[in-house]
N, C-alpha and C positions, 0 to 999 in steps of 0.2 A: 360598062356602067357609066351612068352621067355623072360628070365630075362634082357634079351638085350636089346627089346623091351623096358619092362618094367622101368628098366635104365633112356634108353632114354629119356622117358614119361617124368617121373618125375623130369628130367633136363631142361624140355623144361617149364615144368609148374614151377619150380625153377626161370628162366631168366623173364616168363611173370610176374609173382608174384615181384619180384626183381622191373625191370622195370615199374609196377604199382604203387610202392611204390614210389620209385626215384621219379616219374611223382608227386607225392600225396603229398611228401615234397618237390618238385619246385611249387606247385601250395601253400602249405602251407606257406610257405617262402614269396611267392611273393604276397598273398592276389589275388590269380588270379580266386576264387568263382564266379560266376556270382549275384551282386546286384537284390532286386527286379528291374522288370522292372515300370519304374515312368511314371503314364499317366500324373498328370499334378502337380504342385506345383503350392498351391497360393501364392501372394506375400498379404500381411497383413499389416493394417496400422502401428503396431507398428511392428518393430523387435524383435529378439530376439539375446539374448547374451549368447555367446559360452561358455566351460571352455579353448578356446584356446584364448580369450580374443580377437574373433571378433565377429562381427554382422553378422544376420543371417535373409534372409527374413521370414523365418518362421521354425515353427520345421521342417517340410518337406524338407524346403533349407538343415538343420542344418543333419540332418539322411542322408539324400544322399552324403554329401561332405563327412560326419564321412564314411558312408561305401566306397565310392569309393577312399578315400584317406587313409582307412586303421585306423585311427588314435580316438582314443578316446575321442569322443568332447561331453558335455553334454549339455542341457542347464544350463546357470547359473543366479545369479543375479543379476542386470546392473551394481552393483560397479566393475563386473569385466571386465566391459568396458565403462571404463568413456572415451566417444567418442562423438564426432558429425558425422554426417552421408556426407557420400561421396553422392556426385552427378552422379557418373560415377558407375554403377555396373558391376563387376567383371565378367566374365563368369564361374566360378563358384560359381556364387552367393553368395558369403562372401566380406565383407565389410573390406577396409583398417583400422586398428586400428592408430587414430591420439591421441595425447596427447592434453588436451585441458587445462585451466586452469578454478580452480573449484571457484564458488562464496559463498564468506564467511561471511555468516551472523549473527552476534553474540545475542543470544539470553537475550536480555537486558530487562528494565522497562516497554518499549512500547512492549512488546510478539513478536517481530517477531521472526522470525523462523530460527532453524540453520540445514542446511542441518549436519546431525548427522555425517558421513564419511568425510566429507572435511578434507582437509590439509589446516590449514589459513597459511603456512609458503610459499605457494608459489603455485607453479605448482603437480599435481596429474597424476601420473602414478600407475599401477599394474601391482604389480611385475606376469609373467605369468609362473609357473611349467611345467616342464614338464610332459606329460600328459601318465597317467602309462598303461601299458601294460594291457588288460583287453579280456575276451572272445570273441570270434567274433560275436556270437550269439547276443551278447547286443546291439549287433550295427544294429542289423536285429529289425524291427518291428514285433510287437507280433500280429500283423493280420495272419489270416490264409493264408491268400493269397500272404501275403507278396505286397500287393500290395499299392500306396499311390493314393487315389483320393479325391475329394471335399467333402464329405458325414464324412473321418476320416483321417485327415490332424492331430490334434495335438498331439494323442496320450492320454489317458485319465489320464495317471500318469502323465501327466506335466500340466494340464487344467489348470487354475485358477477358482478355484470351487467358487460359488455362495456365501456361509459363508467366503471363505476366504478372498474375494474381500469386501463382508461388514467389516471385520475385519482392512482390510487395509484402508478403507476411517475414521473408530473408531479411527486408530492408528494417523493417520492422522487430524482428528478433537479433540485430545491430545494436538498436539500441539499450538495449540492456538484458542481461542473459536471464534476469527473471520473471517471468512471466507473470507470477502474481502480482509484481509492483508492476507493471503495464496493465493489466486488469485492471486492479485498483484505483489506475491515475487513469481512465477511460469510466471508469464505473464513479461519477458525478458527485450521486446522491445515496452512495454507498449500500444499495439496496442487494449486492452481490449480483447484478445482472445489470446490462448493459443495453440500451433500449436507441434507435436512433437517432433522436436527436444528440443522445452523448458520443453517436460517432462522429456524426457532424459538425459537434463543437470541436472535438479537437482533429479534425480533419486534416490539420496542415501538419501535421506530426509524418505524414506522409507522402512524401514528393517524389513523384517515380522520377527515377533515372533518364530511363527512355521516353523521351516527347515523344512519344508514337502509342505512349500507353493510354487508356482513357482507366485506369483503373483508382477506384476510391476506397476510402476505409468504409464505407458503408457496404462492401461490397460481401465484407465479412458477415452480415444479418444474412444477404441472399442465400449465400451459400452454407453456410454454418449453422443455420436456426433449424437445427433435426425435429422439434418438436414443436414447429410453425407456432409459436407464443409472442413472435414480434418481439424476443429478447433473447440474449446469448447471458445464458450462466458460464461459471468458470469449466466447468467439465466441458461446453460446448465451447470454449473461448482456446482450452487447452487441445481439444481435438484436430481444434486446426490449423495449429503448429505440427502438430506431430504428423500429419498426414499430408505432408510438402510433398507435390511430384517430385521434387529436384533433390528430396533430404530423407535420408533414411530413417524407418522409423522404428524406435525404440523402445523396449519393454522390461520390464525387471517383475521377476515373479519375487509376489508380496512376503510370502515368505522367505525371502532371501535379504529382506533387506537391512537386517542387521546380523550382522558377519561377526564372531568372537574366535580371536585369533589367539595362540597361547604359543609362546616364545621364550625362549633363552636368554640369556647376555651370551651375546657373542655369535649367535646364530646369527644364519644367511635367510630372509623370508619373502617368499614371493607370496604377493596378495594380488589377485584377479578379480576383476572386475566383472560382476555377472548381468550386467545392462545388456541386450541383445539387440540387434538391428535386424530389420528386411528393406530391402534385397541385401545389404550391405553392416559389417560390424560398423557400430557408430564411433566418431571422433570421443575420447574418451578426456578427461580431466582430473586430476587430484586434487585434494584440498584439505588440510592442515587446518583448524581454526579460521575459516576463511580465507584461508593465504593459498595459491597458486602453488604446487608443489616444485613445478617447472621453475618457479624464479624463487626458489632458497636454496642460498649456498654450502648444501652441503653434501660431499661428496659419499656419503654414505646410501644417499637417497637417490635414487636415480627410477625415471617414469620413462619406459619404453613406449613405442611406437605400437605396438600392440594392444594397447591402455593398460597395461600391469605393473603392476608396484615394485620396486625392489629394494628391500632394506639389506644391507650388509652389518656384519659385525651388529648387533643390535646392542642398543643401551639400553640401559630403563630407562634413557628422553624420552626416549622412542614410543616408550607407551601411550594410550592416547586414541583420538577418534581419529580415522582416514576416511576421506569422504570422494568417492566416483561418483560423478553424472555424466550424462552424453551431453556435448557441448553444443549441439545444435535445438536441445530442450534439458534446460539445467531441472526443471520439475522431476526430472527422474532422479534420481542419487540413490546410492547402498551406502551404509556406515559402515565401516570394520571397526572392531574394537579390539586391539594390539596391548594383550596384558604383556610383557615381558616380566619375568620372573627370574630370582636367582635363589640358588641353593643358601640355606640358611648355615647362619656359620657357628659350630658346636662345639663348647668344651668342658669338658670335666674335670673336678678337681676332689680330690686328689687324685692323681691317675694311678698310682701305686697305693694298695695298705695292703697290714700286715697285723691282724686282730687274735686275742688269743678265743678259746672255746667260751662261750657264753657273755663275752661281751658286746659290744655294740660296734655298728659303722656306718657313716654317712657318707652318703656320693652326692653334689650337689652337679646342678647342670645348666650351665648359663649359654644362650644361643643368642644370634642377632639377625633378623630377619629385618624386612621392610615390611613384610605381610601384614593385615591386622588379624587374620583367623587363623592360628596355627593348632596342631594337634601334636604333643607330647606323648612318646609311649618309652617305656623300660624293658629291656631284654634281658636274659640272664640265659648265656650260653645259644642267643637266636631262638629262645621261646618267651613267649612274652609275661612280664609281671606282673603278677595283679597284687593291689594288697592285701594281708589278709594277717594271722592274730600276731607273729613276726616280723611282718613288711609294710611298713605305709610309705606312701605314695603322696608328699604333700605342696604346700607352697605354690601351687595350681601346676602342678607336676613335674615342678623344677628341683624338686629333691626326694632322694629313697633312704628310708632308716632303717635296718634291719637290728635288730634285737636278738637276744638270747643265740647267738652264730650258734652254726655245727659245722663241722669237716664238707656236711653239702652245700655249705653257703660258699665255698671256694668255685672261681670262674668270673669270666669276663661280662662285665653288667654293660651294656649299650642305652644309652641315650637318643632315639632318633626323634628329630624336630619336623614333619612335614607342612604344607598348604593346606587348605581346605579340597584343592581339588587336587593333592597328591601328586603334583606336577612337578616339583620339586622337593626335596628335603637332602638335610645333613644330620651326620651321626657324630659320636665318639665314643670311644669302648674307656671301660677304667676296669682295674684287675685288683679284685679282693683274696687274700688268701688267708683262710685261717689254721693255726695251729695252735699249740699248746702253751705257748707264751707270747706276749707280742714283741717285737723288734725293737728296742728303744731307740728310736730316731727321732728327734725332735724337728717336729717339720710347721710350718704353719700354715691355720689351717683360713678357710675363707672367711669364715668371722676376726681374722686377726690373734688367736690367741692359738696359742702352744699345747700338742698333743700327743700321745702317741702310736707310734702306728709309725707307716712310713712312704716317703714320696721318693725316696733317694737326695733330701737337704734339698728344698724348696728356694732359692733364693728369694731374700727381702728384697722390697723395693727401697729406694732409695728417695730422699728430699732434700731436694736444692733449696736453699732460703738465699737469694739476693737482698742484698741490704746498707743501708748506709755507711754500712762498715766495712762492706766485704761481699762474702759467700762464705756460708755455711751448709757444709752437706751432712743427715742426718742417715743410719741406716734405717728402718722399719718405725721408729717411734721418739717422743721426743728426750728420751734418755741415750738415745744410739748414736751419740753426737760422734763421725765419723773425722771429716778432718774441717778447717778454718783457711780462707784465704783471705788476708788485711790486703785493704784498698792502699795499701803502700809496701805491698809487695812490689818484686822486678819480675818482669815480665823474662824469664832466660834469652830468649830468641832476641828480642830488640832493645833489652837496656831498660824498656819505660816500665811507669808502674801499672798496679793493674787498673788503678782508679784515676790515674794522672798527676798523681804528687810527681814532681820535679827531682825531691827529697826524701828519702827514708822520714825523715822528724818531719814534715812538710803534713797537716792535719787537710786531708780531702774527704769530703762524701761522696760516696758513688752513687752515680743516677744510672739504671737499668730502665730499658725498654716495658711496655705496658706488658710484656709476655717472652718467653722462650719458648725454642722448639728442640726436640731431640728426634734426630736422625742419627741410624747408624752408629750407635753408641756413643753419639757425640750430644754436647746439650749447646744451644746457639743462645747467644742472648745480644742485646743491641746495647750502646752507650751511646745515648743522646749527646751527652756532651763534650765528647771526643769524638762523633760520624764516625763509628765505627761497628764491629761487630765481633767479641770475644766469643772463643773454641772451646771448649774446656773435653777434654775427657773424661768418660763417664767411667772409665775401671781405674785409671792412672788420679784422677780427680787434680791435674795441672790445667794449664794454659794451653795450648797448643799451637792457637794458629790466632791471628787478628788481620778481619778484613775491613779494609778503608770502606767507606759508604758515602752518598751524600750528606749533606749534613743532617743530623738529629732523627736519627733509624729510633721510629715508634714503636712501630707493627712491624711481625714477622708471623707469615703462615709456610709452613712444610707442606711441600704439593710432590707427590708419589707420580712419575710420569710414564710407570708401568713396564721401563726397562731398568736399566742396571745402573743410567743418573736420577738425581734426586736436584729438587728444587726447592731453594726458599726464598719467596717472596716478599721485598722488603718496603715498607710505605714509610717516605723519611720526609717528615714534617719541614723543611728546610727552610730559613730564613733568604734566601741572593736567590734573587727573579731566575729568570730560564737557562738554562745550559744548553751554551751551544755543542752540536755532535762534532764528536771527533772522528778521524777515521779506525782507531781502534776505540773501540768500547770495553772492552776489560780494565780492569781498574787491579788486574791481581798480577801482585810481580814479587820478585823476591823470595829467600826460603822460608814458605808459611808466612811471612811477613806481606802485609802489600804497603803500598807508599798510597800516602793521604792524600799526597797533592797529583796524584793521576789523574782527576774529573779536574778541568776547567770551566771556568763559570765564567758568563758574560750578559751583557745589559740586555733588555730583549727590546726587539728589534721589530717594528709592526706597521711598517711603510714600503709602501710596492706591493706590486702585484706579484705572487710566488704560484708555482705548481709542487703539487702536494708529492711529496715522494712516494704515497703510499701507497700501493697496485690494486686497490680496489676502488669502485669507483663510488661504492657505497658511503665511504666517511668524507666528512665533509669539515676540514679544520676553517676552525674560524677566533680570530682574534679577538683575546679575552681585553676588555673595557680592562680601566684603570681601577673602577673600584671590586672588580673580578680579581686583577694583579695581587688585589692585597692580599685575597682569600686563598686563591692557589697558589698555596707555596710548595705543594706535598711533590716529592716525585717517586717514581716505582722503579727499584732494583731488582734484575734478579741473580741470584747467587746458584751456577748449575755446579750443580758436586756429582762426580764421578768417581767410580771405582777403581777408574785407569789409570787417574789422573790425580796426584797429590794436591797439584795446587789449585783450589776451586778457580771460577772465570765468573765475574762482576758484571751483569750487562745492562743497559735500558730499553727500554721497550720501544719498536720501531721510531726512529725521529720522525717528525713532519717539521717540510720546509726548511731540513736544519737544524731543528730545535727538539729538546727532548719537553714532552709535556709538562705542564705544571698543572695538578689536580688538587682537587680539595677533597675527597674520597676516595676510599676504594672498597668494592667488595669481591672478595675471592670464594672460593668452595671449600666447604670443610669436609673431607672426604673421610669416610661412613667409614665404621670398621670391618665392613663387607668387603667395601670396594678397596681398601688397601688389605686385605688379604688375598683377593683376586689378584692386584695388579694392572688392574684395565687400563690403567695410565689416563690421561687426558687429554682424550683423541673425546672431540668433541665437547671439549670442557671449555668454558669461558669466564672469563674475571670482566667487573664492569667496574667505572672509574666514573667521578662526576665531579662537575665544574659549576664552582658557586653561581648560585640562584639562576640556575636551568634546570630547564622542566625536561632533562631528557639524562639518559643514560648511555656512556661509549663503553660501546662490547671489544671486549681483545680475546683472540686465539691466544692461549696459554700455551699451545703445541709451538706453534709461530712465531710467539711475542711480536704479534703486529696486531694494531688497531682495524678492526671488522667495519663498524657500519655504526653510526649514533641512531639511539632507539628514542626517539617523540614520544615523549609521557603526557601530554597534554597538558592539565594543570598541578603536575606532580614535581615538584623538586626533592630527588630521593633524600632523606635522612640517616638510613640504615636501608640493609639489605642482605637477606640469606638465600641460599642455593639451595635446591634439592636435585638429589642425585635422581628425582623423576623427571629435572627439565624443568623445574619450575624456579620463577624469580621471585621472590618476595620482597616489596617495599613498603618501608615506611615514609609518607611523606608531608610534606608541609608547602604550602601555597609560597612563590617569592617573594620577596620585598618584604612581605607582610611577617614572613615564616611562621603563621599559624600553622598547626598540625589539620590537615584535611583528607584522611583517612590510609587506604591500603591497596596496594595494586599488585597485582600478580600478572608477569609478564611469562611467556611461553621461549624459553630459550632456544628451540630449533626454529619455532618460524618467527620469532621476536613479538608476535603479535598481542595484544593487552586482552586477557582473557577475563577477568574480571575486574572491577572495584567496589572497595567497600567502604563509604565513608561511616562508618560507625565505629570500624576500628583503629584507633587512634594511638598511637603510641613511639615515643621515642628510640626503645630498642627491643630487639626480639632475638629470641634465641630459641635453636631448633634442637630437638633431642637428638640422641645417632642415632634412630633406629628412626626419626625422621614420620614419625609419628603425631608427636604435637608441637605445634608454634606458641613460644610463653611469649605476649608482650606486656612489657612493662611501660604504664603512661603514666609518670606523675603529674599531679594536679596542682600547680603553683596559687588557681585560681580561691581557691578555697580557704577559710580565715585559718587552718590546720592543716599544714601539707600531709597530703593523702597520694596512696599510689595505690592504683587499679593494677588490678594483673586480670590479663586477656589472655584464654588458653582456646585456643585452636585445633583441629584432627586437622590435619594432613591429608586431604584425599588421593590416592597416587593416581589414578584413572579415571576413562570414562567407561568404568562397568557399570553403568545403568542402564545398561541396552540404547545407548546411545543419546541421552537426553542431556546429558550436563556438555561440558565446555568441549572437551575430548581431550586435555591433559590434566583435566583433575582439577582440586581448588582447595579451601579453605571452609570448613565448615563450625561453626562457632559451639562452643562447648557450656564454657561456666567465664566468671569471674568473680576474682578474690579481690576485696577493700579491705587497705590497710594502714595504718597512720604511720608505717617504716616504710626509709627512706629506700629504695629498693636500687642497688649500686649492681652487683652482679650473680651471675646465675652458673650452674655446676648441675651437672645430670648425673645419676645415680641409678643404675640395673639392681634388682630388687624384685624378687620373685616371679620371674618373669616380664616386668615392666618396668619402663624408665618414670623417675619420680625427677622433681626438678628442689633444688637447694637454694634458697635466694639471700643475700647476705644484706644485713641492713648498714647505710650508711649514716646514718641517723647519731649526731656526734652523743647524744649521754645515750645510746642505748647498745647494747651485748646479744644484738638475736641474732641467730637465722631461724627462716622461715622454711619450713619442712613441707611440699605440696604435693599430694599423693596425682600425679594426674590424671591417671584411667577414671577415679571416682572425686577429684576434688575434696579431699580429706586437708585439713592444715591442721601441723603439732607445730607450736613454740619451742626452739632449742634456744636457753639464753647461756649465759655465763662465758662469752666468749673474748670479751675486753673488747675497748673502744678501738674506733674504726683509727687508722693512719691516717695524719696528714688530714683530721677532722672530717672526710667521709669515706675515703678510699679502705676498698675490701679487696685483697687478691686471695684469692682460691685455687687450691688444686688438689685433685682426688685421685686417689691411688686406685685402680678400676678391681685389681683383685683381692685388696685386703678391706677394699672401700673404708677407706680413712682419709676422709677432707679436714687438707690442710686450711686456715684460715688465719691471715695478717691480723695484727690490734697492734698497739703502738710502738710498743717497744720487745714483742716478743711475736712466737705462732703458737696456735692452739690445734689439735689435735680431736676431730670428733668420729667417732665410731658408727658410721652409716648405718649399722647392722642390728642400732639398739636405740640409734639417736639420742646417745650421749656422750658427755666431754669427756674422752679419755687421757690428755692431758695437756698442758703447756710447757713449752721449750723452757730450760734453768737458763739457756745462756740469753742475756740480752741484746738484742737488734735493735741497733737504729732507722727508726724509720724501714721496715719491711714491705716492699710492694710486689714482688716477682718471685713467682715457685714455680716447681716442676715434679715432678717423679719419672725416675729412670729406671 
């Protein structure tokens, strides 16, 4: 070839070469590649979010704008476009980014939920990067064809895969076990359905774990809208939780879901849970009032691995709602309703008579139930009585009078007391025989007066009168004046007197305790001002035994601990700050004698840092302010008497840090005359203790004598409080600082949890009947130009038998109230044809009442004539339970009233000084 040619050639292919290039960097430059060609883009209910922090109708919108605008947009996660959706769509299919402001919900006591990304300072923007230079290829879909149609619109590396979307409703039912408050706090504008833009708003509530997820809470409308309306109601929001690939799913037939259990004292009960899973039984949970079954301590209650319940030795705490859900969808739950039940306690009186032919006999029959629907029937010989022109049947069937006897009226007459549902009951037989004369035995009979016929000599009851002078014990009435003990008597055992004279001729008045107890034929009583506590014997009627105490023993309760020791619980108002522990704690030494000066006292000590001695991690001591110091002065003794053991054992309640507490209250349980016929002891029994102007209450094991766990009253500083032997607390309370009275709280003593309050009922003390029936409180009204006293009476609810709608241990359900211009001091319950009636004594200085108040029907009779109060308002009371004769203090003597007619049956001849403390033995 000529090199000419040749030359040329290859200049020519030089310039096309050139030229192709040029062309190949103007097209590179300018992104001027041809896009796949796009047959159709769907638009999808939820969008999707750019990394240029717009909306995008779908990945297909999002790929097509990235390629033809050249610009590297991914998809992202919706925090990085916290947006609401335009109405106007763009013609390139991207949505305008608006700035919205985010909703802040702080994740408190009640679980709601906190969208996790918010800004609670205000308004929410993202910040947007600029978006980096990256291949072009990436921007190209990885189909062969490069093409986008309906069959493979998302691309399979952005999908939201099936595990991952279970993982996000997981991450999701984390935050709070109930599904309706997540509902609720997604559902905006509360229209009960859930529309996309409300997922979108609170979008950041959900942040997957795995960066490799693309999955969004919008993803929930895709998959979960059954009934294509472009909204998720609750049934469809609940769906799909419960049908997690990864969680099993759980069902409870409807009819099972409230469960009525019926139990013993003392039984062993297992309750199962009938919640069902597939493939798998579901995680199961218990719940108390709220409370997690797993974390209360108490060893009676134990939640197997299986999900079943197992109560031991049952109480009547015990009674109550129990509540199963599967813990992976709390929406499901069963109630069990746990009556626990105990046999009604029966007894007849007279159990022996002896009538002659054609006269008359009466068998009365007094029982003590907790039940409020009992059924009463009469047997004679195991067939049943009915009445008829001979026999009535009266006093709502608490007594039988037979008339005109014959030789067939002889045999064994039965009293049985049942339930409503039969599930329980108690008897007692009495034996009538008639013959031809009657027996002359002079017995007494339940109204208090003399008859005859025969019991085999009934023993009277007996009446302690403590007094300024002494002790005086009465037999049966106030003419049975039995023997006198002068407050300057000698004590035989130790030399002293009984009242503290120094000297025979040495003129003392004796101060006694606000109460005494008799145990074991012993009667206890305190002396404030000698810290101590006189014995006395109830058949010998001496001295017997005196135990040292802190100083100034107030309060004494008798606590039954269901073996063969006995407890009395001593609350001693004492003046010298804290005592420090010693390493013995008994205070009892000597024969019958103890030494006074066994407690040492010392300054209290409230500097450094201390670890609490006391093994639970629950109670939390914390040192009392100085103007607290003034108020807790009280401490709590307890005195264990044993059978085995002559000389009782003094002790204090677990120290902390060292030190024995100093309280300003205390409330113990007054235990039912069921439950001390039983024996149950005080296995699960608790006494609670409170510290000026705090809003809480510290629980003590009585079994243990150590301090449990302080219970958070909220705005309640208790003032008074009663126990029920159903587990329930009752308080009276008043605001701090301020001490206004601000209503009622009833707290749940197995899980401690605050089951109700009621600020309506307002009242300084309350007192509970024994049969635990009705709460009488007493509010007097200082506000008023005429002091007035409201009395507020109460039922008692013991359960939640209402098919499971109330608390599930029961509550207070409000009755009547009585207004009265008496000054209302104290109160005295009285059994009475089947029901407890309540006695209230006025302290009202020129007035002589008591106040007679039927409770079942709110009936009030005025009993006056009783003489002025002691000591210008002070009334002590105490009622003989089988002859029902309440005793009552006035100034210088007792009076004597006859429950059975509500009249004054007499006053004491000897005179008392100053009377404040009775008893009957």
């Amino acid at each position: 070839m000529n090199p000419c040619a040749l030359t040329s050639l290859l200049l020519i292919v030089v310039v096309v070469l050139s030229s192709v290039l040029i062309d190949f960097s103007h097209q590179s430059k300018h992104h001027r590649y041809s896009c796949p060609v796009v047959q159709k883009c769907p638009i999808h209910k939820h969008k999707v979010c750019g990394t240029d922090g717009k909306l995008y109708d779908s990945r297909c919108h999002l790929r097509k704008i990235a390629c033809e605008t050249g610009k590297a947009v991914r998809a992202a996660h919706p925090d990085r476009c916290t947006t609401s959706i335009d109405d106007d769509d763009d013609d390139d299919g991207d949505r305008d980014v608006v700035v919205m402001d985010s909703t802040d919900i702080n994740n408190n006591h009640n679980n709601k939920i906190n969208d996790d990304n918010t800004d609670t300072a205000g308004t929410y923007t993202t910040p947007q990067a600029p978006a980096p230079l990256v291949d072009d290829d990436s921007l190209l879909n990885n189909n062969e064809d490069n093409t986008y149609n309906n069959n493979n619109n998302n691309g399979a590396d952005d999908d939201c895969l099936p595990k991952q979307y279970d993982l996000m409703k997981q991450q999701l039912l984390q935050k709070t076990n109930d599904l309706s408050l997540l509902f609720t706090h997604l559902d905006d504008d509360g229209d009960g359905e859930i529309n996309i833009n409300e997922l979108w708003r609170h979008s950041n509530i959900y942040k997957p774990a795995d960066t490799s997820s693309t999955c969004i809470l919008t993803e929930l409308l895709v998959h979960e809208d059954s009934n294509r309306d472009e909204n998720l109601d609750f049934s469809e929001f609940q769906n799909a939780f419960n049908k997690l690939y990864s969680v099993t799913m759980v069902t409870l037939d409807q009819s099972l879901a409230i469960n009525h259990v019926q139990a013993h004292v003392g039984d062993n009960v297992e309750i199962r849970c009938d919640i069902v899973g597939e493939p798998q039984p579901p995680a199961i949970k218990w719940t108390r009032n709220d409370v997690d079954l797993n974390n209360v301590n108490v060893g009676n209650i134990k939640v197997f691995s299986d999900g079943s319940l197992y109560l031991t030795n049952v109480q009547l705490s015990f009674s109550g709602n129990y509540t199963c859900q599967a813990i992976n969808n709390p929406m499901v739950k069963q109630v069990h309703v746990l009556h626990t039940s105990i046999a009604p306690l029966v007894e007849v009186s007279p159990r022996f008579q002896w009538e002659p032919i054609g006269g008359m006999a009466t068998i009365e029959c007094r029982y003590e139930t907790f039940e409020p629907d009992i059924t009463i029937e009469w047997y004679k010989n195991e067939e049943l009585l009915l009445s008829n022109q001979r026999t009535t049947i009266m006093n709502n069937g608490t007594r039988v009078q037979l008339g005109q006897l014959e030789r067939t009226d002889t045999g064994a007459y039965t009293c049985r007391v049942s339930d409503r549902h039969d599930t329980s009951n108690g008897m007692d037989v009495a034996s009538l025989l008639i013959q031809d004369e009657a027996v002359s035995v002079q017995v007494v009979a339940t109204d208090g007066s003399s008859s005859g016929g025969g019991s085999g000599g009934q023993q009277q009851e007996r009446l302690w009168v403590f007094h300024g002078n002494g002790v005086s014990i009465y037999n049966g009435g106030c003419d049975g004046l039995l023997h006198e003990l002068d407050g300057r008597d000698i004590i035989p055992q130790s030399g002293l007197t009984l009242c503290g004279a120094t000297d025979s001729d040495q003129l003392v008045i004796c101060e006694w305790s606000e109460n005494s107890v008799a145990v074991n034929g012993r009667v206890y009583v305190g002396q404030p001002n000698l810290n101590r506590i006189v014995v006395f014997h109830g058949q010998q009627l001496n001295v017997v035994q005196v135990i040292a105490t802190d100083p100034q023993p107030v309060r004494l309760w008798s606590v039954d601990n269901g073996l063969d020791d006995h407890q009395i619980w001593v609350l001693c108002s004492g003046t010298n700050p804290t005592m420090k522990a010693t390493g013995d704690m008994s205070s009892a030494t000597g024969d019958g004698i103890v030494d006074e000066d066994t407690n040492s006292f010392g300054e209290f000590e409230a500097t450094g840092s201390r670890k609490s001695l006391t093994d639970t991690l629950e109670f939390e001591w914390q040192y009392p302010s100085q103007r607290q110091q003034q108020h807790n002065r009280k401490t709590v003794q307890v005195i264990r008497l044993s059978s085995n053991v002559h000389q009782p054992n003094v002790v204090h309640l677990q120290p902390i840090d060292g030190h024995f507490d100093l309280v300003y209250n205390m409330f113990v349980p007054t235990f039912s005359p069921q439950r001390l016929h039983l024996r149950h002891g005080i296995a699960n029994r608790y006494a609670h203790v409170t510290h000026w102007d705090e809003r809480a209450v510290i629980k003590i094991d009585m079994s243990q004598l150590k301090y449990v766990k302080t219970i958070n009253l909220a705005d309640c500083q208790p003032i008074n409080g009663v126990h029920t032997d159903h587990g329930l607390l009752i308080l009276q309370c008043q605001t701090p600082v301020t001490h206004q009275l601000n209503g009622q709280l009833v707290v749940d003593q197995i899980t401690d949890a605050l089951i109700s309050y009621n600020p309506h009922v307002r009242a300084q003390r309350s007192y509970l009947s024994p049969n635990q029936h009705f709460l009488v409180n007493v509010l007097h009204n200082a506000s008023t130009p005429t002091p007035a006293t409201t009395i507020i009476v109460q039922r008692v609810v013991t359960d939640g038998g209402d098919g499971g709608q109330s608390t599930g241990s029961g509550g207070l359900e409000f009755l009547y109230d009585v207004r009265t211009s008496l000054n209302i001091v104290n109160c005295a319950f009285v059994w009475r044809n089947g029901n407890y009636d309540a006695v209230l004594a006025s302290g009202t200085a020129n007035r002589e009442d008591l106040l007679y108040l039927s409770l079942s029907d709110g009936r009030v009779e005025l009993i006056t004539g009783i003489g002025r109060p002691t000591n210008g308002s002070h009334r002590g009371m105490a009622l003989a339970n089988k002859s029902r004769l309440l005793a009552v203090t006035a100034t210088e003597s007792v009076y004597l009233v006859d429950l059975n007619t509500n009249r004054i049956q007499c006053e004491t001849t000897q005179r008392h000084r100053k009377p404040t403390t009775m008893i009957w033995s």
